[in-house]
N, C-alpha and C positions, 0 to 999 in steps of 0.2 A: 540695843540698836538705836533705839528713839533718841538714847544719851548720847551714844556716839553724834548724832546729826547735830543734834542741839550745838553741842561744842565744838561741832566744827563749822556753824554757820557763825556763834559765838566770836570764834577767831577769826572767821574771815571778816564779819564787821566790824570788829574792834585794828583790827588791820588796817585796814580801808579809813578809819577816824585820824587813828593812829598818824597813816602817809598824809591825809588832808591836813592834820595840826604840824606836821613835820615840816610839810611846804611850805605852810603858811610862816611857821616859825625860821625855817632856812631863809625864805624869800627877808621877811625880819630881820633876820642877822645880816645878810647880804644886804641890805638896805641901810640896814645901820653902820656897816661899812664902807659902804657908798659914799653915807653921809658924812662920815667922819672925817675920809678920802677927802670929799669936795670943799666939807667944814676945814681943812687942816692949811696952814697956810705953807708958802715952799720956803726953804732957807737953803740954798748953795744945791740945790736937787734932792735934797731933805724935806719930809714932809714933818710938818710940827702941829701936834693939835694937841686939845685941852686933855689934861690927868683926867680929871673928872668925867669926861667922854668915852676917853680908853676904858677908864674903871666900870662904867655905866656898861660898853660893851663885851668887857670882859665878863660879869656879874650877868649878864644875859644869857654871853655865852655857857656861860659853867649851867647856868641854871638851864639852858636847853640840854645841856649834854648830862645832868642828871637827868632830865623828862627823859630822853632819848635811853638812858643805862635804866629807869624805872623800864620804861618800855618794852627793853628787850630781857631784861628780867621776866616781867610778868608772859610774855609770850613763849618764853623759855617755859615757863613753871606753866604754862598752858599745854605745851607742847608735852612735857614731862608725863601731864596728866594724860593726855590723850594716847601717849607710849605705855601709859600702863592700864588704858585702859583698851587699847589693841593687843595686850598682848594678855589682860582678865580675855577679853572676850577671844583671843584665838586659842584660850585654855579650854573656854567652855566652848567653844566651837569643836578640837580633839577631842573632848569628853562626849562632847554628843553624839561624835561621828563613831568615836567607838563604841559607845550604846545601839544606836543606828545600826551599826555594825553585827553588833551581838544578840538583837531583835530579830534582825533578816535572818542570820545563820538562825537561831530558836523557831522563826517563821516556816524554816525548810526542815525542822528536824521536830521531832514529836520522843519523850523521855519515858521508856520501857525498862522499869525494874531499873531505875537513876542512870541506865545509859542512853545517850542521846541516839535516835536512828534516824535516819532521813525517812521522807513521809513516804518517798517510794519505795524503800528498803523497807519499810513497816507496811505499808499494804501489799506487798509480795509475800513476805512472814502471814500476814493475818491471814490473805485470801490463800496462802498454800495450807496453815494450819483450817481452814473451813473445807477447805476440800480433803482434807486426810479424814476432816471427822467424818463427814458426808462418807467416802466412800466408808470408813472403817462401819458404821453406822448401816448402808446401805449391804455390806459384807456379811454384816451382823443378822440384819433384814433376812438376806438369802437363807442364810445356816438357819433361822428358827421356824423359816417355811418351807426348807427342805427334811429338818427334824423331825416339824410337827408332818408332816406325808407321808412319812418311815412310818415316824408313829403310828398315824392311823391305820397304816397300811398295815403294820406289824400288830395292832389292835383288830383288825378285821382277821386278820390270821390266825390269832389267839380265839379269839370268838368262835370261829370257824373250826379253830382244833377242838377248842373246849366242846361242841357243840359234838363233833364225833367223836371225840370219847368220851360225852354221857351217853350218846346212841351205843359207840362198842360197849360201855360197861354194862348200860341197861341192857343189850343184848347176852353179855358173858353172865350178867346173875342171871337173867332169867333161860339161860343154859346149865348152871350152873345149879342152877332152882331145878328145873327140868332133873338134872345129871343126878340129884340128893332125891328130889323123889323117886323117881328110876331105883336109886339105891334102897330106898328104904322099901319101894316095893319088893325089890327082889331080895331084902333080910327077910322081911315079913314072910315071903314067900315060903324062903328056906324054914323060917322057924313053924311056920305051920301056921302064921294064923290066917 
């Protein structure tokens, strides 16, 4: 950018030099014209002046009217350069906008398993997968403290049954004890002793 300015205050000065040496040099020629004009004597409404004057101002002129083809050569080939260098920088200008371009889109999207998602399409995803776990978790939660309350509860059952049927068994043997003694008295009985 700093290059662009440069070159073009570059040619605006050399411009500006340029029209001051051109005037100065036209007003020159048109003078020496003049002078020629008024140097020249008249013959029958014929103006007559020296070879050597003509030649003098021919030899000027050519010589302004190369200054004048340098001139506009060099502002050509000034210009040329500034056309290529508007058109480097409108390259890099494109190039940037489409960088620029492809920042903001990556700016609005976040890349999930190498496909791109927009950031509100991926915190939709995220916060619905956090809530699936939560409840699945919370779910999970229920079922092992309703488990474990069967359990216990099915454990205090157990306990409770075990507990009456050591009392029925301790009562059936010592019925059962009772029932063999009973019996063995009444062998004993029978056998006599």
């Amino acid at each position: 950018m700093k290059k662009t300015w440069l070159s073009l205050i570059l040619l605006l000065a050399s411009t500006i030099y340029s029209t001051a040496q051109t005037t100065k040099q036209v007003e020159s020629i048109e003078t020496q014209f003049q002078e020629l004009f008024v140097s020249s004597n008249n013959y029958k409404n014929y103006k007559i002046f020296k070879t050597h004057d003509f030649l003098e101002l021919q030899k000027n002129t050519l010589q302004r009217i190369g200054t004048i083809q340098q001139e506009v050569d060099r502002v050509a080939l000034l210009l040329q350069q500034q056309k290529d260098s508007v058109a480097n920088l409108t390259l890099k200008n494109n190039d940037l906008q489409a960088r620029l371009s492809t920042s903001i889109a990556r700016e609005g999207s976040i890349a999930v398993f190498g496909k791109e998602l927009s950031k509100t399409l991926y915190n939709i995803l995220l916060w619905s997968f956090i809530l699936v776990l939560t409840s699945g978790l919370g779910f999970f939660f229920y079922q092992y403290k309703n488990a474990n309350l069967h359990t216990k509860k099915a454990e205090g059952l157990l306990l409770e049954t075990e507990k009456s049927f050591e009392a029925h068994k301790k009562k059936t043997m010592d019925t059962a004890q009772k029932l063999r003694r009973q019996l063995q008295d009444e062998v004993n009985k029978r056998r006599g002793i």
